[in-house]
C-alpha positions as CSV (number, residue, x, y, z in Angstrom):
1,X,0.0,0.0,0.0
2,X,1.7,3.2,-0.9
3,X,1.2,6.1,1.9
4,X,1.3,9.7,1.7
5,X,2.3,9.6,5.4
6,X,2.0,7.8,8.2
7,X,-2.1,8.0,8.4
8,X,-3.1,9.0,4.7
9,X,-2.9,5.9,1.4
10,X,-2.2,7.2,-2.1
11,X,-5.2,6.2,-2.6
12,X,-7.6,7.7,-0.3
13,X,-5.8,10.8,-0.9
14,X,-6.1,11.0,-4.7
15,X,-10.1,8.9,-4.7
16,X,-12.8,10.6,-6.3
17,X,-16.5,9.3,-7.2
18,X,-16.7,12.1,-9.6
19,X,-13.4,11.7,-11.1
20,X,-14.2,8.2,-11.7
21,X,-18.1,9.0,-12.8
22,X,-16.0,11.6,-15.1
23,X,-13.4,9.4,-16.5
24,X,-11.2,11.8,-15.5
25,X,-7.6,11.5,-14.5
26,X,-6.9,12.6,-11.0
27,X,-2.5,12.5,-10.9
28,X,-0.9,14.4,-8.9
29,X,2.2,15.3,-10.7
30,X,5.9,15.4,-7.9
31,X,5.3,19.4,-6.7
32,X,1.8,18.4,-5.9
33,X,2.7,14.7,-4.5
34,X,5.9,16.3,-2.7
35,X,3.2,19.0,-0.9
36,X,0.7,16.3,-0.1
37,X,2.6,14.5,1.7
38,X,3.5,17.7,3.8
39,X,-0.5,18.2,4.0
40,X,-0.7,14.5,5.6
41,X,2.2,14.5,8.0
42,X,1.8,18.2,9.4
43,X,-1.6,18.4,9.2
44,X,-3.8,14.6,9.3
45,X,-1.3,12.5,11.1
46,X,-1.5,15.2,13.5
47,X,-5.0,15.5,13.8
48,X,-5.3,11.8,13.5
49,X,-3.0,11.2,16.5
50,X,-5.2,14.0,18.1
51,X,-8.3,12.0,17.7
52,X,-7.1,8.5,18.6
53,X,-8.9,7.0,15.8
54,X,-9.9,6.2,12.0
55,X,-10.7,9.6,10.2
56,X,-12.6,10.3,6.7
57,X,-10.5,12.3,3.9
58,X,-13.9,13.6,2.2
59,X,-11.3,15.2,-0.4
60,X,-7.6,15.8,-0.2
61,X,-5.9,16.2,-4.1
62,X,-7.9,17.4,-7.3
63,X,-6.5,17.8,-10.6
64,X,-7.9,21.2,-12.4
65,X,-10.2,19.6,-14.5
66,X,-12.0,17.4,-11.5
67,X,-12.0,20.8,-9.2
68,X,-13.7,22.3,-12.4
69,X,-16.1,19.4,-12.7
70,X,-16.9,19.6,-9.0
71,X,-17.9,23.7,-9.4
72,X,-14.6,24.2,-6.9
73,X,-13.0,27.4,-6.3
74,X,-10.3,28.4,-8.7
75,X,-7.5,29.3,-6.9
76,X,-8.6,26.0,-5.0
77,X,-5.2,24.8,-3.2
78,X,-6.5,21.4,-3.3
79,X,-5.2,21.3,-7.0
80,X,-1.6,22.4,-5.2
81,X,-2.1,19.3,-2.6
82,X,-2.1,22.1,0.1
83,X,-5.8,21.2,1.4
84,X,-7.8,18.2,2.8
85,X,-11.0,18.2,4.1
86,X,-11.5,16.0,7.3
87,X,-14.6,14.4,8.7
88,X,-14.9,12.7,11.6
89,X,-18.5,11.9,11.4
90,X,-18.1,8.8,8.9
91,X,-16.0,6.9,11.8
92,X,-17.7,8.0,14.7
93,X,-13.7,8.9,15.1
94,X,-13.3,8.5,18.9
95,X,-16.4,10.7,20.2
96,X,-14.2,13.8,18.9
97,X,-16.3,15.3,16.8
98,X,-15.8,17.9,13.3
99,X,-16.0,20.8,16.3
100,X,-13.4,19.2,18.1
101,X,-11.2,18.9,15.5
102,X,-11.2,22.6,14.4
103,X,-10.1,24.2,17.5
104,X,-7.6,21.3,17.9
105,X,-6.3,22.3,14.1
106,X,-6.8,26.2,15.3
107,X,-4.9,25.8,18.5
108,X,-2.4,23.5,17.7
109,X,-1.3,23.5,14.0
110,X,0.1,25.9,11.5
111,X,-2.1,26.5,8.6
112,X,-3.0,28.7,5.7
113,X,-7.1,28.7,6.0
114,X,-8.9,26.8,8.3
115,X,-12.9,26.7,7.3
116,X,-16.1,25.2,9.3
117,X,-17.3,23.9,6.4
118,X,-21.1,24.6,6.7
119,X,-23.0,22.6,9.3
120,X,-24.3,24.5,11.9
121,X,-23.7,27.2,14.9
122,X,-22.6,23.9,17.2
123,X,-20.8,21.5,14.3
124,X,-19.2,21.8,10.8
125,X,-20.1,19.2,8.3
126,X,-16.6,18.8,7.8
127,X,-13.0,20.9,8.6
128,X,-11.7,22.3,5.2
129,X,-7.5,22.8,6.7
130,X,-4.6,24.0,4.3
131,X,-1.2,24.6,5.1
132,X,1.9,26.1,2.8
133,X,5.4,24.2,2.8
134,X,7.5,27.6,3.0
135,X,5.4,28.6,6.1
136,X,3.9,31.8,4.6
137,X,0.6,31.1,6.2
138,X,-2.2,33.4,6.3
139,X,-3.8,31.7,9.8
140,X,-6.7,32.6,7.6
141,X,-10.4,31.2,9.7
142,X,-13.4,31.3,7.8
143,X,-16.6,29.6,8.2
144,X,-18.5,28.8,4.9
145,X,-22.1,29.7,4.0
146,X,-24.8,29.4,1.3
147,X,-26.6,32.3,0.1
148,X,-29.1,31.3,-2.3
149,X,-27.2,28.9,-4.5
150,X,-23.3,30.2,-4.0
151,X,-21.4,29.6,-1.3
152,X,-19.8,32.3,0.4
153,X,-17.1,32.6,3.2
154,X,-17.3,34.9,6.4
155,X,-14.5,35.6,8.9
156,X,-15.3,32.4,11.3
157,X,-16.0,35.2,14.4
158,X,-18.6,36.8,12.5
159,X,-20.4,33.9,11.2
160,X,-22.7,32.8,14.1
């Protein structure tokens, strides 16, 4: 099985329903590969340790064309393999929950953007983290929203 790190597979970290739906090819090239696997040891192993137990990786790499497919944001940094999106839901991951996770990510961890990724006033349905490899890191929190059909992202202290 080949590992992105010590918590993350290849291929949970490059898996797409839509992709495959799609028949579209989902590669990471070695830039992208190289910063996923900084994505999985300094940001999931980390959480994953934190938790104790089996996490979800709802979506970690997409190619342009899949982010395109998917109606993703285009400076996405999912297509650099800077961003994962965690949920902790799937597993029932240890009673921590998606809440518990996001302050552990926000207290703990260097990252770029950290987004409660829509949910409710007590629980994101999942934790959207990035992080960059030459630490210029915008500690960025946001919580995401949707207004009619678009989805739109508040500072994460207004959004309640």
């Amino acid at each position: 099985m080949v590992k992105i790190s010590r918590y993350v597979t290849y291929k949970e970290a490059v898996k797409s329903q839509q992709a495959e739906r799609l028949g579209i090819d989902n590669t990471p090239n070695e830039e992208q590969l190289k910063n996923m696997r900084f994505i999985g040891e300094n940001i999931f192993d980390k959480v994953r340790l934190f938790v104790g137990g089996i996490l979800f990786v709802s979506s970690f790499f997409r190619c342009r064309l899949l982010n395109m497919a998917i109606g993703g944001s285009k400076s996405s940094q999912h297509c650099e393999g800077l961003a994962i999106d965690i949920d902790a839901d799937v597993y029932q991951s240890n009673g921590k929950t998606n809440k518990d996770i996001f302050f552990f990510i926000l207290r703990n961890l260097e990252f770029d953007q950290l987004i409660w990724e829509f949910g409710d006033n007590n629980q994101p349905a999942w934790v959207h983290v990035s992080a960059r490899p030459d630490g210029r890191n915008r500690k960025q929190v946001l919580r995401a929203k949707r207004v009619g059909m678009r989805t739109v992202y508040v500072p994460f202290e207004q959004a309640a």
